[in-house]
mmCIF file of the N, C-alpha and C atoms, coordinates in Angstrom:
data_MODEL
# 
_entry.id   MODEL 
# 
loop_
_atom_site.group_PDB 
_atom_site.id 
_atom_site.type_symbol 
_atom_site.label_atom_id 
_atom_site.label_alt_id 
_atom_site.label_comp_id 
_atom_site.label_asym_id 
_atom_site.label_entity_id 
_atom_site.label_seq_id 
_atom_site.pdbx_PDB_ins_code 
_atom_site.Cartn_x 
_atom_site.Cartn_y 
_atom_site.Cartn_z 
_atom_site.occupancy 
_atom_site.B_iso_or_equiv 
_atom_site.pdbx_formal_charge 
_atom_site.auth_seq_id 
_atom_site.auth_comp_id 
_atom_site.auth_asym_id 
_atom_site.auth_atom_id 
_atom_site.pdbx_PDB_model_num 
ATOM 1   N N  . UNK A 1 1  ? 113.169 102.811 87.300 1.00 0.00 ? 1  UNK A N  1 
ATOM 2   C CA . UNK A 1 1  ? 111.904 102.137 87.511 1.00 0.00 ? 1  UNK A CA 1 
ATOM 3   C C  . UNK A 1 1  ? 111.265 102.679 88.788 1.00 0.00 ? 1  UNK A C  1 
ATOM 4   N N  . UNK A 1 2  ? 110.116 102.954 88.717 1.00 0.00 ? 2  UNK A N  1 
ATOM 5   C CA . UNK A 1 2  ? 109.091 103.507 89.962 1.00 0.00 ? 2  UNK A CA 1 
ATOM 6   C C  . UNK A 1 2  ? 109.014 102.775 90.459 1.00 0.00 ? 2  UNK A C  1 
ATOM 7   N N  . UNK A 1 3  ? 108.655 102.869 91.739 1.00 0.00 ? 3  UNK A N  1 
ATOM 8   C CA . UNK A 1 3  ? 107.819 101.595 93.012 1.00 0.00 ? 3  UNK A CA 1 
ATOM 9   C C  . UNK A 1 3  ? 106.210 101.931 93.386 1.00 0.00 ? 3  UNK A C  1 
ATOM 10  N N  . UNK A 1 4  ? 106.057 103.105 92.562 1.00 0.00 ? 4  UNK A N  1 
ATOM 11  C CA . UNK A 1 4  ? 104.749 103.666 92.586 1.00 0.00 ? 4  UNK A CA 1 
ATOM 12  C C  . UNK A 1 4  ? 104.022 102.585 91.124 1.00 0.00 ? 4  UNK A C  1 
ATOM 13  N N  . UNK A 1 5  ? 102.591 102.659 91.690 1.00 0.00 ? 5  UNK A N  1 
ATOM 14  C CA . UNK A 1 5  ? 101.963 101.808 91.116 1.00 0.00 ? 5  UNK A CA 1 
ATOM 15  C C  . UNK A 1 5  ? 101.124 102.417 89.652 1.00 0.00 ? 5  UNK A C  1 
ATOM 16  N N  . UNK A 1 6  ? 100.797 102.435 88.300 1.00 0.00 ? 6  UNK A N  1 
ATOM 17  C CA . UNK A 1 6  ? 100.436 102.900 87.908 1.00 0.00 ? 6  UNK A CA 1 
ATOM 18  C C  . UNK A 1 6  ? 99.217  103.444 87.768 1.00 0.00 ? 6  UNK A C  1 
ATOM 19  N N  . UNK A 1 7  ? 98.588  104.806 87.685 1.00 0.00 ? 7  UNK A N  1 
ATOM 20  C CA . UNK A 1 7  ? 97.609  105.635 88.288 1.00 0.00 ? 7  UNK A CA 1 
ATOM 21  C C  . UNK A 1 7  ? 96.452  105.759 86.950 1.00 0.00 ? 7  UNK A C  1 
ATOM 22  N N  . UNK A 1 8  ? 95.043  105.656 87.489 1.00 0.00 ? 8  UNK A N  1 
ATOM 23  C CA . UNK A 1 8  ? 93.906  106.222 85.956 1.00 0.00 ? 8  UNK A CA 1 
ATOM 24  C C  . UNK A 1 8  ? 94.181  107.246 85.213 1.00 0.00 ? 8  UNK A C  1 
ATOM 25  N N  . UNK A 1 9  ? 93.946  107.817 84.345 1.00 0.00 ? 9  UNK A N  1 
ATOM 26  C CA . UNK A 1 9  ? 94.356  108.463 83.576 1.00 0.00 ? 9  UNK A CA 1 
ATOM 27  C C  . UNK A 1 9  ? 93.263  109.867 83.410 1.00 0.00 ? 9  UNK A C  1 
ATOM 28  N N  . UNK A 1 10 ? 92.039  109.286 84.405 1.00 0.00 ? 10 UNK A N  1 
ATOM 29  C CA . UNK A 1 10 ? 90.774  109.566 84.659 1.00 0.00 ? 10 UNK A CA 1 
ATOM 30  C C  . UNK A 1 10 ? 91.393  111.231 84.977 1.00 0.00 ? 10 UNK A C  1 
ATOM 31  N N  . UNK A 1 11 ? 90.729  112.326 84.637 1.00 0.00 ? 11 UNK A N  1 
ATOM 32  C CA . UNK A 1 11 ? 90.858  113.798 85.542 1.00 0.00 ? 11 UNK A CA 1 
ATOM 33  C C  . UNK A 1 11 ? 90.959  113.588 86.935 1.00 0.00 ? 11 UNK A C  1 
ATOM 34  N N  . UNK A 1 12 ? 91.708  114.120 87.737 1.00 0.00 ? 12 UNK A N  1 
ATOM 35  C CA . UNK A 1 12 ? 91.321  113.924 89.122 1.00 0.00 ? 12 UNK A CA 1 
ATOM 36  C C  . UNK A 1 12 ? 91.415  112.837 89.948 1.00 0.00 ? 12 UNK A C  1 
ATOM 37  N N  . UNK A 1 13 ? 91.390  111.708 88.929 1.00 0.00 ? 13 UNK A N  1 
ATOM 38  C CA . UNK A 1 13 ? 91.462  110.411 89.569 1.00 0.00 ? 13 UNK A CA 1 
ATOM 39  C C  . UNK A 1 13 ? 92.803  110.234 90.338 1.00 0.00 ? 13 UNK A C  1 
ATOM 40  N N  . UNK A 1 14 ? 93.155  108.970 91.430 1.00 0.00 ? 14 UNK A N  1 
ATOM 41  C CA . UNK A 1 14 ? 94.026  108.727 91.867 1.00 0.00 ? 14 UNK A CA 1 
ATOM 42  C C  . UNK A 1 14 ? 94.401  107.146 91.663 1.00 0.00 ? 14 UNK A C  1 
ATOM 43  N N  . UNK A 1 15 ? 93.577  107.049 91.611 1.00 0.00 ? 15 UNK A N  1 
ATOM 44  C CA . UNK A 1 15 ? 93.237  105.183 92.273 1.00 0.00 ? 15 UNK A CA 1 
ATOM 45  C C  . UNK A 1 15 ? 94.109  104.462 91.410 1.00 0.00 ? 15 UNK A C  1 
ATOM 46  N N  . UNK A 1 16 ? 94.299  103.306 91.553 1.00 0.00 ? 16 UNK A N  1 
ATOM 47  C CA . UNK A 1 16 ? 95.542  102.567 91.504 1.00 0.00 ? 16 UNK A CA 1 
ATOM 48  C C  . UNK A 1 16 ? 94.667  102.042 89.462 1.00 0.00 ? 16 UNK A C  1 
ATOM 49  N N  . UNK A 1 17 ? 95.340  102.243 88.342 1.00 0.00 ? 17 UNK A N  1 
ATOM 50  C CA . UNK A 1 17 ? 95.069  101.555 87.143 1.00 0.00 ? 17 UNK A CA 1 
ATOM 51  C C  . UNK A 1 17 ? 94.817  100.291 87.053 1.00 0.00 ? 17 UNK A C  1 
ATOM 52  N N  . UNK A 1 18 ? 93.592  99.592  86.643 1.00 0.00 ? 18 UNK A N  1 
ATOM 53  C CA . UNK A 1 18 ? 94.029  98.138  86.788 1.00 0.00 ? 18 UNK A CA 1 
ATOM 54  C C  . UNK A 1 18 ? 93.545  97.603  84.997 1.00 0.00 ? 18 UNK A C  1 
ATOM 55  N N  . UNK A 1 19 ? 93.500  98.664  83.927 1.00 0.00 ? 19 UNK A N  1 
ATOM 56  C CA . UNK A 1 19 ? 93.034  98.510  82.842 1.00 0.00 ? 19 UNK A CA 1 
ATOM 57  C C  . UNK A 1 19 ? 94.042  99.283  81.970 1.00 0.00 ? 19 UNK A C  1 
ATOM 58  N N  . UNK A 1 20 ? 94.417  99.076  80.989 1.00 0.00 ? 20 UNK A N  1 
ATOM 59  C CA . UNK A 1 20 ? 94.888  99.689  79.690 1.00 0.00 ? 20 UNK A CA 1 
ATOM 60  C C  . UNK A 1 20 ? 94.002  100.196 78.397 1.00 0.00 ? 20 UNK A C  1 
ATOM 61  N N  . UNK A 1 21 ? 93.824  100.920 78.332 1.00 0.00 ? 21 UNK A N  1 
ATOM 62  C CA . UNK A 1 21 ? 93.024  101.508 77.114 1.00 0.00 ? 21 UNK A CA 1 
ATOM 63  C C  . UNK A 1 21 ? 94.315  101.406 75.712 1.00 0.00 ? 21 UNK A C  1 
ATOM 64  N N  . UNK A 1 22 ? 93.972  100.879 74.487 1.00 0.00 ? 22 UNK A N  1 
ATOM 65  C CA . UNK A 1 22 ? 95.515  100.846 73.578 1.00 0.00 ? 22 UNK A CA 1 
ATOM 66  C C  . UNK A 1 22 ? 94.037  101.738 72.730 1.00 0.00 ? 22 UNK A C  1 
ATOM 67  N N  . UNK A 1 23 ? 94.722  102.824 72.428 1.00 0.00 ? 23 UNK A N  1 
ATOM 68  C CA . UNK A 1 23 ? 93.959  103.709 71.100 1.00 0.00 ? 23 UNK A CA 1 
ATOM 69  C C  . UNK A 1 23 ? 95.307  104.113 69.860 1.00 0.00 ? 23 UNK A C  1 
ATOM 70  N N  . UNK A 1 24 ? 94.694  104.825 68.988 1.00 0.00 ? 24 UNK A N  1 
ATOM 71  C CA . UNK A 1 24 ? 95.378  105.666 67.916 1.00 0.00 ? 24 UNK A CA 1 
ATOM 72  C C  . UNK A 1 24 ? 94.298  106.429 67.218 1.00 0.00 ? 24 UNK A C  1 
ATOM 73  N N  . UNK A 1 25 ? 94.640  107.612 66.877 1.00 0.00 ? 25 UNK A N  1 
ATOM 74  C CA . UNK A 1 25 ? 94.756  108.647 66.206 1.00 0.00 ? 25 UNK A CA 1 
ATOM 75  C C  . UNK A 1 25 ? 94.766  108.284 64.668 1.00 0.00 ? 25 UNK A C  1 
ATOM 76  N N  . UNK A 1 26 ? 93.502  107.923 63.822 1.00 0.00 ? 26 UNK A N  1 
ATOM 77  C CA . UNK A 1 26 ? 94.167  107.852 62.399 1.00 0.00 ? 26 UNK A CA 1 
ATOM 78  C C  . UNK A 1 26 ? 94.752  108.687 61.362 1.00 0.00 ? 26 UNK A C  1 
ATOM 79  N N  . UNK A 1 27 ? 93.912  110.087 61.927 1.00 0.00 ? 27 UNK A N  1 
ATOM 80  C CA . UNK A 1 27 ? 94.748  111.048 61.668 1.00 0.00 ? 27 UNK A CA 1 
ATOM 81  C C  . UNK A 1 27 ? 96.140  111.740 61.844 1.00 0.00 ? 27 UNK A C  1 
ATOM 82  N N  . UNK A 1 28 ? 96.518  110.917 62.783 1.00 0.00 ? 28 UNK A N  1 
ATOM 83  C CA . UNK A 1 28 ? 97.908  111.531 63.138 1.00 0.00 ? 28 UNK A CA 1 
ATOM 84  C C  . UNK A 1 28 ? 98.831  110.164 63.501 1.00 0.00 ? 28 UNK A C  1 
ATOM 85  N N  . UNK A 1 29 ? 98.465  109.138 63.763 1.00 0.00 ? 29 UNK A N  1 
ATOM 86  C CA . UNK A 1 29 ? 99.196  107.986 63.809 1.00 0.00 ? 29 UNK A CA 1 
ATOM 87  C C  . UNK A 1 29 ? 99.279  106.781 62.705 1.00 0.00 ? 29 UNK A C  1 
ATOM 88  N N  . UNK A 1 30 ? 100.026 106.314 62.471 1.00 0.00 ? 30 UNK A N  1 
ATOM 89  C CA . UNK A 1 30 ? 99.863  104.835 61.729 1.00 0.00 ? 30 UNK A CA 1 
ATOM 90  C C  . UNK A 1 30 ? 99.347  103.896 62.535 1.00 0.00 ? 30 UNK A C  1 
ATOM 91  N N  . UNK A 1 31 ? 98.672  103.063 61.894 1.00 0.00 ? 31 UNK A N  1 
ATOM 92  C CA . UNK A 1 31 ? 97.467  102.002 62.039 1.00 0.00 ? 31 UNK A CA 1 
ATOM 93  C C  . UNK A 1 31 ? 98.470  101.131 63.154 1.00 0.00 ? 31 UNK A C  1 
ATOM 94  N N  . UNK A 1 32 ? 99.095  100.830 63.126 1.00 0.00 ? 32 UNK A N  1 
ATOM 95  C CA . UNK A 1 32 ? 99.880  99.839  63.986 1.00 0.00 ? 32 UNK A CA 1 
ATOM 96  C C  . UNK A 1 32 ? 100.430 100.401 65.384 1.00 0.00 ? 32 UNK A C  1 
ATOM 97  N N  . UNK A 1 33 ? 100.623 101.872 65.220 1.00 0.00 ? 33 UNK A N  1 
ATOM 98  C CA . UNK A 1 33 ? 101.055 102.458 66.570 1.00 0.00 ? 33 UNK A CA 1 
ATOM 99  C C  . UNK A 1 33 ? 98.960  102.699 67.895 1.00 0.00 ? 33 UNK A C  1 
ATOM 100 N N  . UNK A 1 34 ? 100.001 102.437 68.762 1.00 0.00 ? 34 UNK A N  1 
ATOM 101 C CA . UNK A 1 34 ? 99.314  102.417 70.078 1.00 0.00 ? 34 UNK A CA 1 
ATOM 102 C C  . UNK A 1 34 ? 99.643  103.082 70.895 1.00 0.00 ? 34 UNK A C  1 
ATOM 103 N N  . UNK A 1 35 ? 98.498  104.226 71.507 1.00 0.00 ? 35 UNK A N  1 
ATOM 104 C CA . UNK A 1 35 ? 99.616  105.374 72.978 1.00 0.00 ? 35 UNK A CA 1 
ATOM 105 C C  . UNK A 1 35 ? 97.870  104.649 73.857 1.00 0.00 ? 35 UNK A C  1 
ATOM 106 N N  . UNK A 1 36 ? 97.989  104.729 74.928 1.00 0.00 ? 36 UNK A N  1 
ATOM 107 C CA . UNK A 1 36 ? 97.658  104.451 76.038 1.00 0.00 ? 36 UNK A CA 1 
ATOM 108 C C  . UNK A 1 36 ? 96.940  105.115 77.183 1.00 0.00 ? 36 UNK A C  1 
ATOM 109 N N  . UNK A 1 37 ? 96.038  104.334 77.576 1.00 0.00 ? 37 UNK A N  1 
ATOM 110 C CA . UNK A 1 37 ? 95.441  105.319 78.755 1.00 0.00 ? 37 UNK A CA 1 
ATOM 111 C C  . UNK A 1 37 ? 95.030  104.530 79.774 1.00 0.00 ? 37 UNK A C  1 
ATOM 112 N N  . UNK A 1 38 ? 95.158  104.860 81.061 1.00 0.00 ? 38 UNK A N  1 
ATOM 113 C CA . UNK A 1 38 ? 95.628  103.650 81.749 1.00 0.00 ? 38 UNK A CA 1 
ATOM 114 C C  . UNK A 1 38 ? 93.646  104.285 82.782 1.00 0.00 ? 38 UNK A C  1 
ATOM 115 N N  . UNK A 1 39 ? 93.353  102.861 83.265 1.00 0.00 ? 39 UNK A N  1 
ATOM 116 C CA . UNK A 1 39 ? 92.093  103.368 83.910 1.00 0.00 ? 39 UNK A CA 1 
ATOM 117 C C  . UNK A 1 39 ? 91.756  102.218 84.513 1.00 0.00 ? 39 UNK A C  1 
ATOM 118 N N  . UNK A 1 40 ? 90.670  103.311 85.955 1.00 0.00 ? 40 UNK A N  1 
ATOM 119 C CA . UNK A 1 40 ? 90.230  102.201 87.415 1.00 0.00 ? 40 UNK A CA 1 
ATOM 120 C C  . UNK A 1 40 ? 89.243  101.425 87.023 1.00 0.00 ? 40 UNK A C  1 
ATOM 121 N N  . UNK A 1 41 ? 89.046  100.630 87.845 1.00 0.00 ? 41 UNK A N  1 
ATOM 122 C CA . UNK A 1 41 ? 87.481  99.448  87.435 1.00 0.00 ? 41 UNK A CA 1 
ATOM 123 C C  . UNK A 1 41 ? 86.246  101.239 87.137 1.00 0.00 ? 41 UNK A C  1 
ATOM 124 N N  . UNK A 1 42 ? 86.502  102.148 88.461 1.00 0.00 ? 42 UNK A N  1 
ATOM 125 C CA . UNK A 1 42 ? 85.404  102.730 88.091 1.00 0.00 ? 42 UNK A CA 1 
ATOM 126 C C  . UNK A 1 42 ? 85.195  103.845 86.499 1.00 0.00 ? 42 UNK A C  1 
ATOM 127 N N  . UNK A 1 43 ? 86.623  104.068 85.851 1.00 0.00 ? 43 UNK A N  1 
ATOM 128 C CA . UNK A 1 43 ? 86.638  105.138 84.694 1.00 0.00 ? 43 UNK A CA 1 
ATOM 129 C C  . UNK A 1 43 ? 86.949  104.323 83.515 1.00 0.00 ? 43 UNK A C  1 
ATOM 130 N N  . UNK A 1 44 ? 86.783  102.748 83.294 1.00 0.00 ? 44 UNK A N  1 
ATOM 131 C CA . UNK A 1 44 ? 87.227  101.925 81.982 1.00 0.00 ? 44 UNK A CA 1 
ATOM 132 C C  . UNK A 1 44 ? 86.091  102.225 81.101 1.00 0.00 ? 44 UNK A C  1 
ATOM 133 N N  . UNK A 1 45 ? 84.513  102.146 81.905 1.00 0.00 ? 45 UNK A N  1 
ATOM 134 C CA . UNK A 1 45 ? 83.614  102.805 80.582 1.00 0.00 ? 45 UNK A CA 1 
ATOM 135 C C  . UNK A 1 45 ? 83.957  103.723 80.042 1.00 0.00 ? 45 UNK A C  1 
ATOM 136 N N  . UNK A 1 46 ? 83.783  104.697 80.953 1.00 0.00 ? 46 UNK A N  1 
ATOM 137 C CA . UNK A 1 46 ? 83.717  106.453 80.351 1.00 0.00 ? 46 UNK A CA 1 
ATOM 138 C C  . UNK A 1 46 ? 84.909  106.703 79.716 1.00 0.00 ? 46 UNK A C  1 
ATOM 139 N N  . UNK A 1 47 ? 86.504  106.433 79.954 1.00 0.00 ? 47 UNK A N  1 
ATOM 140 C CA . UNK A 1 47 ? 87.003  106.470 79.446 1.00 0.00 ? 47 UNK A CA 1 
ATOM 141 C C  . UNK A 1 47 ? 86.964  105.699 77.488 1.00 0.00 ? 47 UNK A C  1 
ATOM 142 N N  . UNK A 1 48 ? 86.531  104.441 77.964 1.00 0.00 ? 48 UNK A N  1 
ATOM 143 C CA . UNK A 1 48 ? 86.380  103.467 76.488 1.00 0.00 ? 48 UNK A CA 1 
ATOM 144 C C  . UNK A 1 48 ? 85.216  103.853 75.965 1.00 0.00 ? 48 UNK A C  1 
ATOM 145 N N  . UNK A 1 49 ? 84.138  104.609 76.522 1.00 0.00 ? 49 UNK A N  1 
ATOM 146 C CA . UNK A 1 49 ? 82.981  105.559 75.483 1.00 0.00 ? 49 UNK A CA 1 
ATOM 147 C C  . UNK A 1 49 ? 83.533  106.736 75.009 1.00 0.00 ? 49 UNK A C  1 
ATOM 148 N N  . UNK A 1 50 ? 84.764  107.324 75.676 1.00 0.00 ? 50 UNK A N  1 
ATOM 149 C CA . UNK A 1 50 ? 85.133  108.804 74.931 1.00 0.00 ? 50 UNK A CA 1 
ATOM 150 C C  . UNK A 1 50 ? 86.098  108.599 73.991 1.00 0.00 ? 50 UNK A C  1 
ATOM 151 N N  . UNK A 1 51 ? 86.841  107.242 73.873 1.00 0.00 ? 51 UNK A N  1 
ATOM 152 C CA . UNK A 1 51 ? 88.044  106.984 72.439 1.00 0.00 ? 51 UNK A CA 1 
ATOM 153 C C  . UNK A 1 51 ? 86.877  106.297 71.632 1.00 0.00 ? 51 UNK A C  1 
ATOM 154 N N  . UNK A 1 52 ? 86.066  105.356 72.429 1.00 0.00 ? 52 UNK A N  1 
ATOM 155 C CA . UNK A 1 52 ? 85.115  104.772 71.152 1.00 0.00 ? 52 UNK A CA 1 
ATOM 156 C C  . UNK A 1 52 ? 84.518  105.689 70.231 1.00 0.00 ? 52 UNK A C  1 
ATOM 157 N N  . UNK A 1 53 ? 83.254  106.500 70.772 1.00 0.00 ? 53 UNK A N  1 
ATOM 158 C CA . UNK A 1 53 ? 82.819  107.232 70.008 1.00 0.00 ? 53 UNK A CA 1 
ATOM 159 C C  . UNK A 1 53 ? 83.859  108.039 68.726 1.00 0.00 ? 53 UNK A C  1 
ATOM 160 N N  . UNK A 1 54 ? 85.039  108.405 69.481 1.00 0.00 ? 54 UNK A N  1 
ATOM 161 C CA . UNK A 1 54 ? 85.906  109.011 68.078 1.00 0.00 ? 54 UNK A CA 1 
ATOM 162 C C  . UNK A 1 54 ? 86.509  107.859 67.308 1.00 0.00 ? 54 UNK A C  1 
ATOM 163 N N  . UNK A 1 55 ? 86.116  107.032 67.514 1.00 0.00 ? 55 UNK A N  1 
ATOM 164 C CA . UNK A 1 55 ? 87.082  105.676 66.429 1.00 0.00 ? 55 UNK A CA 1 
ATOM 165 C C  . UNK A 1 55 ? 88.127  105.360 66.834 1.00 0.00 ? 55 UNK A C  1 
ATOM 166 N N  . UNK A 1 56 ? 88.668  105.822 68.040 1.00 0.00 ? 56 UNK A N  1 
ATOM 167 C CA . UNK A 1 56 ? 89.837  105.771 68.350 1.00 0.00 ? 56 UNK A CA 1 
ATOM 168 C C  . UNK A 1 56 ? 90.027  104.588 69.232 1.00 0.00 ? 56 UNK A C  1 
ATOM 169 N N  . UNK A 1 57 ? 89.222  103.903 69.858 1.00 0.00 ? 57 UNK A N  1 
ATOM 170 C CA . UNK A 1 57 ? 89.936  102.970 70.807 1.00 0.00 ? 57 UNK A CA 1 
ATOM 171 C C  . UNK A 1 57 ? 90.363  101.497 70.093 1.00 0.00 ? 57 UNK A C  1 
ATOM 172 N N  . UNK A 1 58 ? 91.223  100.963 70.422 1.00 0.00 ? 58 UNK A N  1 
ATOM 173 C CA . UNK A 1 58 ? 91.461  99.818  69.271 1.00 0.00 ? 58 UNK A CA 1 
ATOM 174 C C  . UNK A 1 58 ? 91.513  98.597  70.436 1.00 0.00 ? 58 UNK A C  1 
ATOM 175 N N  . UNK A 1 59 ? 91.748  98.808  71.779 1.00 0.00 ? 59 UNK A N  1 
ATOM 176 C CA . UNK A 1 59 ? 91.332  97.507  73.096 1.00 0.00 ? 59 UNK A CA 1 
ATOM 177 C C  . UNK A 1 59 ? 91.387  97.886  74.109 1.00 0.00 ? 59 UNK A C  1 
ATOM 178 N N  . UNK A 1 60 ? 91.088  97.021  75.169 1.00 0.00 ? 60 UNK A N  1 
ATOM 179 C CA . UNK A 1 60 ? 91.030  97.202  76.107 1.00 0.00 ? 60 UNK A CA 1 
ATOM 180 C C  . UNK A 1 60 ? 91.583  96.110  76.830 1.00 0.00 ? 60 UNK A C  1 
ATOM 181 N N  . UNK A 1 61 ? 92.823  95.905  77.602 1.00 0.00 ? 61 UNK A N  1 
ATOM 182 C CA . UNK A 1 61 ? 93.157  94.353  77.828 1.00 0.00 ? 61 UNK A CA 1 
ATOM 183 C C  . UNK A 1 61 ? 93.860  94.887  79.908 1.00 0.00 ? 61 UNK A C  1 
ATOM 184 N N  . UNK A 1 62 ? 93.606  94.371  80.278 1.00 0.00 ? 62 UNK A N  1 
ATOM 185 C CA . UNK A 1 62 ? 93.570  94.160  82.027 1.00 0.00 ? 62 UNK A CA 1 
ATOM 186 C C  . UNK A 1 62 ? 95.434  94.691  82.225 1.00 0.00 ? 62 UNK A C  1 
ATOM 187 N N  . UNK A 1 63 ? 95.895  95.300  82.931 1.00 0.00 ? 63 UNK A N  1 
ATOM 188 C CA . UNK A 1 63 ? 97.307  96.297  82.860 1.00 0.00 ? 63 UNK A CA 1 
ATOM 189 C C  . UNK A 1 63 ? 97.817  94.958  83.129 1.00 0.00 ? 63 UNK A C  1 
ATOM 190 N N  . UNK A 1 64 ? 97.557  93.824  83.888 1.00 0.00 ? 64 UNK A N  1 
ATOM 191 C CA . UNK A 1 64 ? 98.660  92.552  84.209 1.00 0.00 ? 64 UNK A CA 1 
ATOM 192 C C  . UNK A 1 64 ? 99.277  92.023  83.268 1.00 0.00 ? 64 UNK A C  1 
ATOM 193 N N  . UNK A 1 65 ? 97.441  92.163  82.309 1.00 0.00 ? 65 UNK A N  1 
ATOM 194 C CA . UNK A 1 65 ? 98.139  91.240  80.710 1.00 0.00 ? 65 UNK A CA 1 
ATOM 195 C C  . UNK A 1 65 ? 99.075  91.993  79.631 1.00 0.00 ? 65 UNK A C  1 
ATOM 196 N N  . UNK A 1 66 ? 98.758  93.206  80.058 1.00 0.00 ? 66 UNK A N  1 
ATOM 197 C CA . UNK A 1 66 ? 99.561  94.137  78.920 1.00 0.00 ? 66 UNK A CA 1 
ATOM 198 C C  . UNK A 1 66 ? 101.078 94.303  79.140 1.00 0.00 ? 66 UNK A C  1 
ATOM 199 N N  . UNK A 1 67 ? 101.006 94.060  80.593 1.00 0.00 ? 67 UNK A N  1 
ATOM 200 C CA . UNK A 1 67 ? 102.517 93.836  80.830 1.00 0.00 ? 67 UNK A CA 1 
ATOM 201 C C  . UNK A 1 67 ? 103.373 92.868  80.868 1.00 0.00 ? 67 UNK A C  1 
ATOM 202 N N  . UNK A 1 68 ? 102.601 91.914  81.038 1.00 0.00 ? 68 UNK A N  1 
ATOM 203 C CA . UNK A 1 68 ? 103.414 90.208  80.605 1.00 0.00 ? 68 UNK A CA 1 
ATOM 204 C C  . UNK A 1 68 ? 103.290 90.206  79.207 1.00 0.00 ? 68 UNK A C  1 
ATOM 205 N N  . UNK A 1 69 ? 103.092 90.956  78.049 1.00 0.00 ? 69 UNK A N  1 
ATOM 206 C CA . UNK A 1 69 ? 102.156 91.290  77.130 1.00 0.00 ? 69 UNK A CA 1 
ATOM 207 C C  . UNK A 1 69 ? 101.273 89.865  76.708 1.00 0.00 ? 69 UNK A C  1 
ATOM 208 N N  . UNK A 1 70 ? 100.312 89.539  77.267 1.00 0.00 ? 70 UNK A N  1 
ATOM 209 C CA . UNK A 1 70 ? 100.070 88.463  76.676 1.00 0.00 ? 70 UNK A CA 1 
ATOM 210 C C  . UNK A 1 70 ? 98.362  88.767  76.044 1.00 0.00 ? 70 UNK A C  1 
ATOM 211 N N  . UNK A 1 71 ? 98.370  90.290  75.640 1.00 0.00 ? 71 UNK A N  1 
ATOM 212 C CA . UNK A 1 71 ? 97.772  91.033  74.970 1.00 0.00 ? 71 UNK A CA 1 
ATOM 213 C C  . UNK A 1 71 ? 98.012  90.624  73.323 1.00 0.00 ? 71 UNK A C  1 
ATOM 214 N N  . UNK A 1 72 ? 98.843  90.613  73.253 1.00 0.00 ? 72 UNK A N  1 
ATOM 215 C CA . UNK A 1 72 ? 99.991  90.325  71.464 1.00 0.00 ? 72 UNK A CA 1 
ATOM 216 C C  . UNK A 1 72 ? 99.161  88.606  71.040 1.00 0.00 ? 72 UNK A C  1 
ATOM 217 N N  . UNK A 1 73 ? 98.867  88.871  70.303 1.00 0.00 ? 73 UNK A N  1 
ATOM 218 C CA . UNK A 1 73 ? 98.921  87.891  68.734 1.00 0.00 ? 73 UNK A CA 1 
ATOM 219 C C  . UNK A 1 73 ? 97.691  86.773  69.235 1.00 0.00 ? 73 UNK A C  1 
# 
């Protein structure tokens, strides 16, 4: 386990993640699988306009909640 905090996913970015992007691939994933992209207050648009536009983003839920998962059901 890291003690480092998890980082945007943004190019270049550094800044501390405080968002989860959950996408899939329908072409290459099943409907139920989720891979991840983690992003700052400032890259959650741009990031969630570049999976949206491809169909790909399926939520967006705050990294606290995704990890207590209280994202689920």
């Amino acid at each position: 386990m890291s003690d480092e905090n998890p980082i945007c996913s943004a190019k270049g970015c550094r800044v501390d993640a405080v968002w989860v992007l959950a996408w899939n691939n329908p072409k290459l994933h099943t409907p139920e699988r989720r891979k991840t992209w983690l992003a700052c207050d400032e890259h959650r648009e741009h990031l969630s306009q570049f999976l949206g536009v491809r169909g790909f983003l399926k939520d967006v839920v705050a990294l606290k909640d995704w990890e207590s998962g209280d994202h689920e059901g």
